[in-house]
DSSP file (Angstrom, degrees, kcal/mol; ACC not computed):
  #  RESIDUE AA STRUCTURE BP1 BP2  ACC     N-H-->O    O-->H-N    N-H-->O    O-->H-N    TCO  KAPPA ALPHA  PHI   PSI    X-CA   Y-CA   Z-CA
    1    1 A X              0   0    0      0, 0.0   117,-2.2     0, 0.0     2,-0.4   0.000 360.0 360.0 360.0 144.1    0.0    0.0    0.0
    2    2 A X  E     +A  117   0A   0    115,-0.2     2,-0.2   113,-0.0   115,-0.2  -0.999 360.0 127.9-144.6 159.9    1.1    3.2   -0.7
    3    3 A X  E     -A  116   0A   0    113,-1.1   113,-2.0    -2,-0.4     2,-0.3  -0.911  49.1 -81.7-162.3 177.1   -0.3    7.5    0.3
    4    4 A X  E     -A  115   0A   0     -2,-0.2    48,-3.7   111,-0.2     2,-0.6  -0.585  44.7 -95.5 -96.2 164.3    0.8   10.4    1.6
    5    5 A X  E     -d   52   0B   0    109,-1.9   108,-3.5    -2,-0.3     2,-0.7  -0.561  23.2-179.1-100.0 128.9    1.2   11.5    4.9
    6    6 A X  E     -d   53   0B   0     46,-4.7    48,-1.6    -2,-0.6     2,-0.2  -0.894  28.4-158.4-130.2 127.9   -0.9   13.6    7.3
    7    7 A X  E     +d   54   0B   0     -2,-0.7     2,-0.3    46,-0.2    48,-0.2  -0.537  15.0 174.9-102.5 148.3    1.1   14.0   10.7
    8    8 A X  E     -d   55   0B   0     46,-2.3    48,-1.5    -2,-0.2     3,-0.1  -0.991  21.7-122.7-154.0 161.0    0.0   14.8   14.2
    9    9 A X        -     0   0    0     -2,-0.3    47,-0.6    46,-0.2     3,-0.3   0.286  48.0 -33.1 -83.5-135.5    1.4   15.1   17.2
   10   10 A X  S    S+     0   0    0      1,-0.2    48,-0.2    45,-0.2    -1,-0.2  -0.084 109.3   5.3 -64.6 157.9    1.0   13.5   20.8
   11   11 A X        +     0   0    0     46,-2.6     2,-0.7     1,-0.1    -1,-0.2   0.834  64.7 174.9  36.5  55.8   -2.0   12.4   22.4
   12   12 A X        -     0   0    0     45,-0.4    48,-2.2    -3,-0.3    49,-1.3  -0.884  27.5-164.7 -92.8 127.5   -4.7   12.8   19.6
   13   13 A X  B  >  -g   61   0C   0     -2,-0.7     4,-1.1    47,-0.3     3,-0.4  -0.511  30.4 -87.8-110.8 179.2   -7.6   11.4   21.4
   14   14 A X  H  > S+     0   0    0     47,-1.6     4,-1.6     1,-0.3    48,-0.1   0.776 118.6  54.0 -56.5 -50.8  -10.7   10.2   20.6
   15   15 A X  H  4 S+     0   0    0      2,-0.2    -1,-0.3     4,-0.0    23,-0.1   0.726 114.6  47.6 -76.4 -26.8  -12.9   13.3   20.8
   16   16 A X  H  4 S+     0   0    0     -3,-0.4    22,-0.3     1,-0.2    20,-0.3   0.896 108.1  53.8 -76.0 -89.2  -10.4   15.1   18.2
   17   17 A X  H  < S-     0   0    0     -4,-1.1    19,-1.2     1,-0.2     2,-0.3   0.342 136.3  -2.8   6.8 -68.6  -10.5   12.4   16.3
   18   18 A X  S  < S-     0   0    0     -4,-1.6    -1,-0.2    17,-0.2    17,-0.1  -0.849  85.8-124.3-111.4 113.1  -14.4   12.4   16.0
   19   19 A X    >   -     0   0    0     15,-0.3     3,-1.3    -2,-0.3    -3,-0.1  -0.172  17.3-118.7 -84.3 166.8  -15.8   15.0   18.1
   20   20 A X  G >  S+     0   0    0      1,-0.3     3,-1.0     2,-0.1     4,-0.1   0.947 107.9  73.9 -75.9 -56.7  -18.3   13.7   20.5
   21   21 A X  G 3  S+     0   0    0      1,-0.3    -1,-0.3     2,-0.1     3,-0.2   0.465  92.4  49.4 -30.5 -18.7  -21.0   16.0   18.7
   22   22 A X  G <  S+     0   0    0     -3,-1.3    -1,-0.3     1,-0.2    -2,-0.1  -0.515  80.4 107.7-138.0  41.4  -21.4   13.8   15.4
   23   23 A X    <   +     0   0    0     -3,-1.0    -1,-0.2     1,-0.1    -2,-0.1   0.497  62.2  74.1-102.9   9.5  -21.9   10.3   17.6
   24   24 A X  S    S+     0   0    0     -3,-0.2     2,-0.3    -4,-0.1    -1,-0.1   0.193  87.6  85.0-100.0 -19.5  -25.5   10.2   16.8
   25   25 A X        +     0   0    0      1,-0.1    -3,-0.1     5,-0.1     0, 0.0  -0.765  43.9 167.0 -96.0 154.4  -24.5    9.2   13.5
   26   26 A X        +     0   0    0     -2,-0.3     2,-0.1     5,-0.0    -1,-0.1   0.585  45.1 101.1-149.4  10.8  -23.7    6.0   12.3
   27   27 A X  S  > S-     0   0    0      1,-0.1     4,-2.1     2,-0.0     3,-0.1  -0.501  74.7-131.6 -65.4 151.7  -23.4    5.6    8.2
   28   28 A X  H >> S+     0   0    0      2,-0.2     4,-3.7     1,-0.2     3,-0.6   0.997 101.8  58.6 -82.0 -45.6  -19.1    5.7    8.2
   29   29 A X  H 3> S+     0   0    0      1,-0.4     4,-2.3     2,-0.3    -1,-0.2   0.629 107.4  44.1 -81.1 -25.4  -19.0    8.3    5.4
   30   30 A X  H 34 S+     0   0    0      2,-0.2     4,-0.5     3,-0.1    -1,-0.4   0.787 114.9  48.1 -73.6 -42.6  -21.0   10.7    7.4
   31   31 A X  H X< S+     0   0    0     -4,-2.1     3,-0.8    -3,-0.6    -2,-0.3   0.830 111.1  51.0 -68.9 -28.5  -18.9    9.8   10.2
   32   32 A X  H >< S+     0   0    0     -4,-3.7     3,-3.5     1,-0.2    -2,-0.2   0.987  98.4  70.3 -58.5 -55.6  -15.7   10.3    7.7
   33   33 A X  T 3< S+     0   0    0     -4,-2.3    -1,-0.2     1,-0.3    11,-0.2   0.685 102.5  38.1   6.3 -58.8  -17.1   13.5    6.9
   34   34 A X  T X  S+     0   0    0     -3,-0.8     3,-1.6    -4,-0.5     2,-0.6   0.251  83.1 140.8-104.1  20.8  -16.3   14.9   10.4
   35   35 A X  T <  S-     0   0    0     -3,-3.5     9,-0.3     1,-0.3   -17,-0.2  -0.502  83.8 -22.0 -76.6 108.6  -12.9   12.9   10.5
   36   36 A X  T >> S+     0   0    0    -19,-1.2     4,-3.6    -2,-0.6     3,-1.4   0.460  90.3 133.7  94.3   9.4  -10.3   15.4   12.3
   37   37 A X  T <4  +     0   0    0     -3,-1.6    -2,-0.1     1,-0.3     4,-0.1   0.718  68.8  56.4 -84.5  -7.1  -12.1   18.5   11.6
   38   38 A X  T 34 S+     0   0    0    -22,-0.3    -1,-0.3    -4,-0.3     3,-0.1   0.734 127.1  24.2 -89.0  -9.6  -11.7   19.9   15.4
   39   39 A X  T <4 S+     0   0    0     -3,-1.4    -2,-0.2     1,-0.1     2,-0.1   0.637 140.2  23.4-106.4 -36.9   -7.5   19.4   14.8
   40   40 A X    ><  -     0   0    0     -4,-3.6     3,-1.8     1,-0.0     4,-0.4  -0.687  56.6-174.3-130.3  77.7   -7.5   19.6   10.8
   41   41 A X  T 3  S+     0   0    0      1,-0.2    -4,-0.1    -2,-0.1     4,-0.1   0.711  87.8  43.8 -59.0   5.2  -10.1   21.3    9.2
   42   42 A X  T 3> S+     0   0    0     -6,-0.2     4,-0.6     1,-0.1    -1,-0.2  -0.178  80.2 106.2-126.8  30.8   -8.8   20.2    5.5
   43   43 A X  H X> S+     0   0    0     -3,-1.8     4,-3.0     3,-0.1     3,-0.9   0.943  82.3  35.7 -78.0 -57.2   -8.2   17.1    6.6
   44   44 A X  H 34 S+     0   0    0     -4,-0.4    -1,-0.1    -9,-0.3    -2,-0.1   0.719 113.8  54.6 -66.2 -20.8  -11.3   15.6    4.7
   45   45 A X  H 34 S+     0   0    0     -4,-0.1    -1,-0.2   -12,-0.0    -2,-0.1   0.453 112.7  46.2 -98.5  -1.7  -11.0   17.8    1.8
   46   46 A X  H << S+     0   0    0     -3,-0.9    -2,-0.2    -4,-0.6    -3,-0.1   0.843  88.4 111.3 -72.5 -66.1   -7.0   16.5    1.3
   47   47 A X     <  -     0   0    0     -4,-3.0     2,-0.3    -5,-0.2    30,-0.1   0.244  42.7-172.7 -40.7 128.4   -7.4   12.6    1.7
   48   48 A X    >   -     0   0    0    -44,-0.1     2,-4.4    28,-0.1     3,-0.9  -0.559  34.3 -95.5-109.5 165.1   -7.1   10.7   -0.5
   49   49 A X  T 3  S+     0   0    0     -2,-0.3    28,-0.2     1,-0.2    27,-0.1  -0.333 111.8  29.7 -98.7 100.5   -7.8    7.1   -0.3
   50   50 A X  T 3  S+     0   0    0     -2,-4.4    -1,-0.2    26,-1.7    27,-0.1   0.083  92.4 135.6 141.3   1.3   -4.8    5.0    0.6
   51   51 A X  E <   - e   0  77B   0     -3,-0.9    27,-1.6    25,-0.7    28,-1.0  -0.148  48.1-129.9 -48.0 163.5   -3.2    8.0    2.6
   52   52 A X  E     -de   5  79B   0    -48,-3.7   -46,-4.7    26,-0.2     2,-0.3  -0.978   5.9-144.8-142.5 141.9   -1.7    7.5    5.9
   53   53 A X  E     -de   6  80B   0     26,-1.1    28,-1.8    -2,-0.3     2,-0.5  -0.730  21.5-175.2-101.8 123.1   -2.1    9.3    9.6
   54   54 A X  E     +de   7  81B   0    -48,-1.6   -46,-2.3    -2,-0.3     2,-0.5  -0.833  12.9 162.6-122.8 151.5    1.2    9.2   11.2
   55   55 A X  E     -de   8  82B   0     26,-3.0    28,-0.6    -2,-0.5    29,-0.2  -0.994  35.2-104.5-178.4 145.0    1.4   10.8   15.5
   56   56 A X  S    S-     0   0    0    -48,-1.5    27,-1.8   -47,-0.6    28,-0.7   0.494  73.7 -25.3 -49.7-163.4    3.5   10.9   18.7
   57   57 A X  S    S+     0   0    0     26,-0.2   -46,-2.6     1,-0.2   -45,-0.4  -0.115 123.6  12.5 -97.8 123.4    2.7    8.7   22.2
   58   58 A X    >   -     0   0    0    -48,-0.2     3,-0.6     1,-0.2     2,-0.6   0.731  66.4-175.6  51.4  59.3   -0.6    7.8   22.5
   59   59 A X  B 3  S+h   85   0D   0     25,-2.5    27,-1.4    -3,-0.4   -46,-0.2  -0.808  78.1  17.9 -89.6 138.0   -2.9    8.3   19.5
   60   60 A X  T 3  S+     0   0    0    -48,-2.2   -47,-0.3    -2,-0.6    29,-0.3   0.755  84.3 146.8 125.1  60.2   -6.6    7.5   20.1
   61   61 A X  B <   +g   13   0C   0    -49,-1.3   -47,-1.6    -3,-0.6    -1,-0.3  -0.590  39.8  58.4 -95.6 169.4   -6.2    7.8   23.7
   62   62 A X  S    S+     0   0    0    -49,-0.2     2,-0.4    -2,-0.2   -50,-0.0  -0.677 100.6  10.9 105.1-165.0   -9.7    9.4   25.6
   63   63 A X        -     0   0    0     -2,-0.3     2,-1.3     1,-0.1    -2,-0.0  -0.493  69.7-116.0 -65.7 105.1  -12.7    7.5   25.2
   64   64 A X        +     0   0    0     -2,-0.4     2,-0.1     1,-0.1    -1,-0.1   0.396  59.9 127.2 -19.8 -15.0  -13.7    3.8   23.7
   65   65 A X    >   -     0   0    0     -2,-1.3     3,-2.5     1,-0.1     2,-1.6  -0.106  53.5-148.9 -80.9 143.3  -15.6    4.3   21.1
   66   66 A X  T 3  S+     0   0    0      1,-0.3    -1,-0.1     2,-0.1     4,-0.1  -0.020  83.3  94.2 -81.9  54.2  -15.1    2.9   17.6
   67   67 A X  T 3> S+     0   0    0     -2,-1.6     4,-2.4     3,-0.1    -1,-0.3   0.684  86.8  47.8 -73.8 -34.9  -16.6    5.7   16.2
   68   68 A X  H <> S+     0   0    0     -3,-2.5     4,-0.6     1,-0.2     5,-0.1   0.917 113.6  40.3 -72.9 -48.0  -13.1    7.0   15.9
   69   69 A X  H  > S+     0   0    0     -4,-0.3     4,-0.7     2,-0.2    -1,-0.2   0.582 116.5  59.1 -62.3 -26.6  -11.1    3.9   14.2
   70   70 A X  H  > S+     0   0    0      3,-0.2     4,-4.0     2,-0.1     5,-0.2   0.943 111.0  36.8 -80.6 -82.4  -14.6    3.6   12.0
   71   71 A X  H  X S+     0   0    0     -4,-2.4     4,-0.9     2,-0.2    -2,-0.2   0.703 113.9  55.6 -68.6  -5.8  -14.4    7.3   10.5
   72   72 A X  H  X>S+     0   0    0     -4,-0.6     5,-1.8     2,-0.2     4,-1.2   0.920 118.8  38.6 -64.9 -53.7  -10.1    7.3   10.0
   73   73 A X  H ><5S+     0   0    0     -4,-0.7     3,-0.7     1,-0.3    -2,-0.2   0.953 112.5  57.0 -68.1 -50.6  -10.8    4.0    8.0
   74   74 A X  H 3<5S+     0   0    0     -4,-4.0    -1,-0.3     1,-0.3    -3,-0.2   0.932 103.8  60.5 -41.8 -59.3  -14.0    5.5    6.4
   75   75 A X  H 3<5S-     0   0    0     -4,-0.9    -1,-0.3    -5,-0.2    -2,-0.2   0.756 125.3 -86.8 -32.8 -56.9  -11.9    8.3    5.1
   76   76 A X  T <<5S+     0   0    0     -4,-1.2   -26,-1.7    -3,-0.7   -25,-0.7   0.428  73.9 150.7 145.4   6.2   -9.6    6.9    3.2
   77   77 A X  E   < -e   51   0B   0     -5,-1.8   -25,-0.2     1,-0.2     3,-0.1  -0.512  23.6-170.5 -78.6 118.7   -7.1    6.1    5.6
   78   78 A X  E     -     0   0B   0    -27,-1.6    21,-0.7    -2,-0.5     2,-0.3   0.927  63.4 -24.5 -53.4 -57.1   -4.9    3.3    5.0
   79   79 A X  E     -ef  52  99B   0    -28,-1.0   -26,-1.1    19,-0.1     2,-0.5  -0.964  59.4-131.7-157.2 159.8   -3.0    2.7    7.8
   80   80 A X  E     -ef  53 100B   0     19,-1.5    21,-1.2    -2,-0.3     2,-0.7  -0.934  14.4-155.9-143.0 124.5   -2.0    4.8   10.9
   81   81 A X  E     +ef  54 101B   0    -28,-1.8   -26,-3.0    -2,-0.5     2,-0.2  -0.753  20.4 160.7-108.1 125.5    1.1    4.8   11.9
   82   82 A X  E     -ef  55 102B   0     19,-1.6    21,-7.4    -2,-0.7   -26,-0.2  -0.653  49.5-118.5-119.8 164.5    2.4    5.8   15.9
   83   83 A X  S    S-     0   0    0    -27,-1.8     2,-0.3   -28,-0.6    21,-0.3   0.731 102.3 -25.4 -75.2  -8.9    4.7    5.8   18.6
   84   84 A X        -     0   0    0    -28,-0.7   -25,-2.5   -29,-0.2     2,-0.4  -0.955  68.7-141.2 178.7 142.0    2.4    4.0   20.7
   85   85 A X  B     -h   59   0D   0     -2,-0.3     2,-0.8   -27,-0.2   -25,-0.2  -0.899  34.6 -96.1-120.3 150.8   -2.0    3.6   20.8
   86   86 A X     >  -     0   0    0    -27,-1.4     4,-2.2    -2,-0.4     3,-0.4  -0.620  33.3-113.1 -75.9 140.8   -3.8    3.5   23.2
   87   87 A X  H >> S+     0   0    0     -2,-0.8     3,-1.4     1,-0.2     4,-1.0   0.727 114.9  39.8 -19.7 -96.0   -4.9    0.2   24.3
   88   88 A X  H 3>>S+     0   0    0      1,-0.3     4,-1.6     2,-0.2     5,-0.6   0.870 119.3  54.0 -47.3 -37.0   -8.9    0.3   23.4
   89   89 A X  H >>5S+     0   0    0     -3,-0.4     4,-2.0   -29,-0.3     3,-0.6   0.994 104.7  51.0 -60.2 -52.1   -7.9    2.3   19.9
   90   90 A X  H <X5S+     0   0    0     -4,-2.2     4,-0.9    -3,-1.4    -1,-0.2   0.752 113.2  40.1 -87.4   7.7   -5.6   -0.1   18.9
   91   91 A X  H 3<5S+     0   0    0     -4,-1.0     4,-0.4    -3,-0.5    -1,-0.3   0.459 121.3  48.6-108.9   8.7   -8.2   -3.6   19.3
   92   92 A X  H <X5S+     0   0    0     -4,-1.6     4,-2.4    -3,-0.6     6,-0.3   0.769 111.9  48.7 -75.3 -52.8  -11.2   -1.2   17.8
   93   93 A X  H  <XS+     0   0    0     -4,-2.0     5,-3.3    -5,-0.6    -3,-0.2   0.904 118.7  36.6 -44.4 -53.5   -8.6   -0.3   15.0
   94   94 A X  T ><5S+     0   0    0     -4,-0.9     3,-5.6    -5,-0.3     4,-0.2   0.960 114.8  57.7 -70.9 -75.3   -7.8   -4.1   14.4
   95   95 A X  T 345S+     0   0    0     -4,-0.4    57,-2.8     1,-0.3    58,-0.3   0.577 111.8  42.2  13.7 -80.8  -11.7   -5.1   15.1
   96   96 A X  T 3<5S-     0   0    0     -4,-2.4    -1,-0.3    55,-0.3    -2,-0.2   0.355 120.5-110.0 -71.2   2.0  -12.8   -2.6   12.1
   97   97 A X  T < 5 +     0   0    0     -3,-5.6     2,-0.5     1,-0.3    -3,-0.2   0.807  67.7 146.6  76.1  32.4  -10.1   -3.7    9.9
   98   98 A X      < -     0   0    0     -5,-3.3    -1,-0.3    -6,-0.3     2,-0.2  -0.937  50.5-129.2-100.8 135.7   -7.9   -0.5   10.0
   99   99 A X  E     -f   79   0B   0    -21,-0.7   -19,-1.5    -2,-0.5     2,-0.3  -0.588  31.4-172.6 -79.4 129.0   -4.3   -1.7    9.8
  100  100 A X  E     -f   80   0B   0     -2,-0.2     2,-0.4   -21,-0.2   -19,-0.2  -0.998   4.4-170.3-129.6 125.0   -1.8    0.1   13.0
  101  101 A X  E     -f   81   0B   0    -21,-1.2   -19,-1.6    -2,-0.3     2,-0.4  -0.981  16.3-138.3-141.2 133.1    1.7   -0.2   13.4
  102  102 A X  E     +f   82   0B   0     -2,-0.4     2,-0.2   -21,-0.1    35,-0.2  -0.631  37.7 148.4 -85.3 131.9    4.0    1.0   16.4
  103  103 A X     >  -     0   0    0    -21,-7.4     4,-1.6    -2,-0.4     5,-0.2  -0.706  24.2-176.3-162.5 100.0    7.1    2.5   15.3
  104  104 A X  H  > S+     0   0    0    -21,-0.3     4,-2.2    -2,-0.2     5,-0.4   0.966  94.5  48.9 -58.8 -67.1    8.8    5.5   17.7
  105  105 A X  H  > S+     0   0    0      2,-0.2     4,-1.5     3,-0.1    -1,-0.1   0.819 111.8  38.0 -10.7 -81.6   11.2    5.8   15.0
  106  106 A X  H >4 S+     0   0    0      1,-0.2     3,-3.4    29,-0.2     4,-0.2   0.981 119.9  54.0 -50.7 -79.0    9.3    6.0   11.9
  107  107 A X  H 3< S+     0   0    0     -4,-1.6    -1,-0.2     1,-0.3    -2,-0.2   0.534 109.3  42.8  -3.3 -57.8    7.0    8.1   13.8
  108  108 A X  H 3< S+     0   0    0     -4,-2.2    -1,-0.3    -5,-0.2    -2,-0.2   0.729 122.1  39.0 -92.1 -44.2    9.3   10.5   15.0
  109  109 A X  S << S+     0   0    0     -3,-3.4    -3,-0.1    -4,-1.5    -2,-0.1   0.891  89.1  99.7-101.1 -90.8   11.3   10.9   11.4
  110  110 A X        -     0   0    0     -4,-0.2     2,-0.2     1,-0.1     6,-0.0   0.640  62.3-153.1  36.1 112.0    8.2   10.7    8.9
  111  111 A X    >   -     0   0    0      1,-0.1     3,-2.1  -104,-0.0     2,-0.1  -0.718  26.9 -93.5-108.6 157.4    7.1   14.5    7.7
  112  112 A X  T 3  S+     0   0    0      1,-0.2  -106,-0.2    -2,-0.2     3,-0.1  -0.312 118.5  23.9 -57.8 145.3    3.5   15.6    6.5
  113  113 A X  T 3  S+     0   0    0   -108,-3.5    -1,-0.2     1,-0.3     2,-0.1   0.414  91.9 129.4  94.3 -11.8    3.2   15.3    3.0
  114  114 A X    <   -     0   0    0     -3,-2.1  -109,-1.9  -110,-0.1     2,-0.7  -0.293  52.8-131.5 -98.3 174.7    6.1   12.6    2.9
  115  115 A X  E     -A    4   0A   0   -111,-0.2    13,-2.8    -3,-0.1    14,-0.8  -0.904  27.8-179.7-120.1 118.6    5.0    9.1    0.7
  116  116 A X  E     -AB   3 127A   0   -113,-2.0  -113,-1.1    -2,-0.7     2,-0.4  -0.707  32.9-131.9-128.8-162.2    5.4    6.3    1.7
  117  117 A X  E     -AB   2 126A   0      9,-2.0     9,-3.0    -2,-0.3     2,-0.5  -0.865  23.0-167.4-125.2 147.6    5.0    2.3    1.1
  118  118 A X  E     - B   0 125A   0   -117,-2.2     2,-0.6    -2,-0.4     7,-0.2  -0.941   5.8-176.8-146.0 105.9    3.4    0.0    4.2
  119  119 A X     >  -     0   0    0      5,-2.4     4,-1.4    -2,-0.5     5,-0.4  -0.961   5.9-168.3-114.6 129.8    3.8   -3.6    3.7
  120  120 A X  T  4 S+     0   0    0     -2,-0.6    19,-1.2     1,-0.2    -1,-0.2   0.785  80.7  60.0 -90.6 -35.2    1.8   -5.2    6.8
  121  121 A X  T  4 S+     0   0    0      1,-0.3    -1,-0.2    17,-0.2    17,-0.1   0.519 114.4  35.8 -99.3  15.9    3.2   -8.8    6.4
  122  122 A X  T  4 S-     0   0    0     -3,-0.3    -1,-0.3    15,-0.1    14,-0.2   0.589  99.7-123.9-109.4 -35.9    6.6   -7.7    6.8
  123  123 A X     <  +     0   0    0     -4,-1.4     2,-0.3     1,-0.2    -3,-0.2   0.347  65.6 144.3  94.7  -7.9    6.4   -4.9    9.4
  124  124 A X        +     0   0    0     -5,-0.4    -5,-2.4    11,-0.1     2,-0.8  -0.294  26.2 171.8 -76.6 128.4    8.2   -2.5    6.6
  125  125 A X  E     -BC 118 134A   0      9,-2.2     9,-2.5    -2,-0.3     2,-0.7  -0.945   7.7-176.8-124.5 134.6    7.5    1.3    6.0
  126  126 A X  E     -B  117   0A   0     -9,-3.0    -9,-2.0    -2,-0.8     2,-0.8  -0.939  18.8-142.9-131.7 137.6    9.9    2.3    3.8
  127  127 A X  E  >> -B  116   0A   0     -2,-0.7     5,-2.0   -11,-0.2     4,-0.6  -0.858  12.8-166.3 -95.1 129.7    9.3    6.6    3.2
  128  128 A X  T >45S+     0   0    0    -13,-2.8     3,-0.7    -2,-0.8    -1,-0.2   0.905  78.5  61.4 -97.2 -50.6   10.1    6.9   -0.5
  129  129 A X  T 345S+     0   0    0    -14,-0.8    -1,-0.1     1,-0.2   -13,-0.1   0.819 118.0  29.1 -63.7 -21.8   10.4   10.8   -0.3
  130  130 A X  T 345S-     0   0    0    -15,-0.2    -1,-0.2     2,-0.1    -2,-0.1   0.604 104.4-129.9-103.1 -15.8   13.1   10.6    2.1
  131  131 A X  T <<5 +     0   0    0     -3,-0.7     2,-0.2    -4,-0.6    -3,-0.2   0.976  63.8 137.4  78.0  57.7   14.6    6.9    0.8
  132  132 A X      < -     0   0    0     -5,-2.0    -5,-0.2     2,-0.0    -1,-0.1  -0.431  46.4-147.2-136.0  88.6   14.6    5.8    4.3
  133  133 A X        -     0   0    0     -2,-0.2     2,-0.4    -7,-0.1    -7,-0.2   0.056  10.3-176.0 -46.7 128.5   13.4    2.1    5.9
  134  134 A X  B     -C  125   0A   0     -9,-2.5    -9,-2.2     2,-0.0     2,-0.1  -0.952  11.4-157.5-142.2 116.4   11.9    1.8    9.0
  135  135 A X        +     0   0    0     -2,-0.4     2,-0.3   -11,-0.2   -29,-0.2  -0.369  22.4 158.0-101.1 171.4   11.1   -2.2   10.2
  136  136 A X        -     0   0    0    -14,-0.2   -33,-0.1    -2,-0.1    -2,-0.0  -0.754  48.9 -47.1 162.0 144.8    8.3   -3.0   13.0
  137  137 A X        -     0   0    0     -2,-0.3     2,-0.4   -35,-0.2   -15,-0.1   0.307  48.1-147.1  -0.9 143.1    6.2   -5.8   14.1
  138  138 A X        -     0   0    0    -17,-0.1     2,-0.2   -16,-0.1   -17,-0.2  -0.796  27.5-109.7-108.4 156.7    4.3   -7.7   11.3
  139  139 A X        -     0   0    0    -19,-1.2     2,-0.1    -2,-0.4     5,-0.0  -0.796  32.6-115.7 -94.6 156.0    0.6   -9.2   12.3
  140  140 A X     >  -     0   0    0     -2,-0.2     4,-1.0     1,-0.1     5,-0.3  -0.351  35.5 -90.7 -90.5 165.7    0.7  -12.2   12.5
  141  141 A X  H >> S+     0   0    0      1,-0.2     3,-0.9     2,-0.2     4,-0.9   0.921 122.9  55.1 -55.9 -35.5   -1.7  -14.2    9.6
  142  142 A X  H >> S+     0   0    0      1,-0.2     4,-1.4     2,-0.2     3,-0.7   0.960 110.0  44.0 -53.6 -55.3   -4.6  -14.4   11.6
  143  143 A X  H 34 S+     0   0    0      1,-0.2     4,-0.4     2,-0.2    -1,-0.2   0.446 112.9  51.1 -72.4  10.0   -4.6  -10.9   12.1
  144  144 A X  H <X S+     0   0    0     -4,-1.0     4,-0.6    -3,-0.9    -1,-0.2   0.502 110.0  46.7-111.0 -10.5   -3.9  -10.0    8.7
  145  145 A X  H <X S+     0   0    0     -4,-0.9     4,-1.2    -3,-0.7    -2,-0.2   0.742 110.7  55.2 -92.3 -26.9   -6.5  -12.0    7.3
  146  146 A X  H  <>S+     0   0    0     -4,-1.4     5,-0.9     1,-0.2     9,-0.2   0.936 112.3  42.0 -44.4 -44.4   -8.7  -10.4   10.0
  147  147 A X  H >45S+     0   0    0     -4,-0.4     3,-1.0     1,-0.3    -2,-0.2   0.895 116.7  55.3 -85.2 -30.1   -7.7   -6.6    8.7
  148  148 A X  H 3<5S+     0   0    0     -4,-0.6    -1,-0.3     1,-0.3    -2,-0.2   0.689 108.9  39.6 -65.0 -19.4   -8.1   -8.1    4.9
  149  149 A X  T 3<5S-     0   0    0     -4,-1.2     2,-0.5     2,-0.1    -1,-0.3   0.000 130.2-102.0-113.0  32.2  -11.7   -9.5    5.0
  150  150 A X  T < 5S-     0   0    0     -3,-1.0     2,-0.3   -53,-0.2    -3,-0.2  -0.224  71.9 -21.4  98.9 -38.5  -12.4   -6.0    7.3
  151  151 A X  S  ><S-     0   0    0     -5,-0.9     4,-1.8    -2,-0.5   -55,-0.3  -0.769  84.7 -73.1 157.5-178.9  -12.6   -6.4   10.9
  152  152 A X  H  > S+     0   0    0    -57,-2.8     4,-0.6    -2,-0.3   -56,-0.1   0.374 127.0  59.4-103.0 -18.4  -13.4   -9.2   13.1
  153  153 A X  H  > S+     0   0    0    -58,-0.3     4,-1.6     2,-0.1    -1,-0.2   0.876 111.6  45.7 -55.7 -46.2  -17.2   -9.3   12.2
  154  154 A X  H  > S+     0   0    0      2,-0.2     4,-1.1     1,-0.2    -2,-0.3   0.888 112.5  47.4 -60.0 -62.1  -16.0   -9.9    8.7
  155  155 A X  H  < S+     0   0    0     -4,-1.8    -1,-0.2     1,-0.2    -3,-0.1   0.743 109.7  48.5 -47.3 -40.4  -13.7  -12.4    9.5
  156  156 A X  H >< S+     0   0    0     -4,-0.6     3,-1.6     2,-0.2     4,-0.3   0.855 102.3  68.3 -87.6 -31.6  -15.8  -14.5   11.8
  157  157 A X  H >< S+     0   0    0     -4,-1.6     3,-3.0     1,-0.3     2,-0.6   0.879 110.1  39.1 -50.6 -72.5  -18.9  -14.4    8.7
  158  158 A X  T 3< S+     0   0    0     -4,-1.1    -1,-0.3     1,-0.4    -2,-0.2   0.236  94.5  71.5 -73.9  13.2  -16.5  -16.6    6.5
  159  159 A X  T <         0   0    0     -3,-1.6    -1,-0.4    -2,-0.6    -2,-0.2   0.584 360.0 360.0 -84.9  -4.8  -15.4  -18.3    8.4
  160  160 A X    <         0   0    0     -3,-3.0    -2,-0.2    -4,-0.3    -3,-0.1   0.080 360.0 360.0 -84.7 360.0  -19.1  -20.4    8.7
């Protein structure tokens, strides 16, 4: 997979993420709609689909709901990549089938705007604008078939 990058810092939480205001909805594209707009207000009128959200220590920290992980993915987000998630973000993120990978590194070196390539069964992000490799965890097959047939609803239909 490959996008561009839209960077954020530390601690992007839930309620930035999707403000609390728009939880009364629950088609994802209306919830993509409002994806980031209290942190980025051009966030939705940039994205492109196969893009990637790249952040500091503890993105989707704040409150459980997969409203947040729902409207990233809705968007057009490919993958999002951190130094660290919070716990309940990152098994709603796997759940709904948006692919998350910890990397302080990458994270840290990775500019807005910059492009990169995300191969999940390797753990590799390689930044092409900056010609630079950055390695991390791979999911394991189970979870990669999960985040390919969508999320863990998805996963369990076909498997009956």
């Amino acid at each position: 997979m490959s996008g561009h990058v839209f960077k954020y810092g530390d601690s992007v939480d839930t309620d930035v993420i999707l403000p609390a205001r728009y939880l009364a909805l629950y088609k994802e594209q209306d919830l993509a709609a409002h994806c980031m707009e209290d942190l980025d207000a051009d966030f939705v009128k940039k994205v492109l689909p196969g893009d990637f959200i790249v952040a500091g220590e503890n993105f989707g920290c704040g409150s459980s709901r997969e409203h947040a992980p729902i409207a990233i993915k809705a968007s057009g987000i490919r993958c999002v990549i951190a130094a660290s998630f919070a716990r309940i973000f990152y098994r709603n993120a796997i759940n709904i089938g948006l692919p998350i990978l910890e990397s302080a590194h990458a994270a840290s070196e990775i500019q807005a705007g910059d492009e990169l390539e995300v191969d999940l069964s390797s753990g590799t992000i390689f930044n092409v604008t900056a010609n630079r490799v950055y390695h991390t965890d791979a999911f394991p097959p189970f979870l990669q078939e999960m985040i390919n047939a969508g999320g863990l609803l998805a996963y369990l239909s076909q498997s009956k």
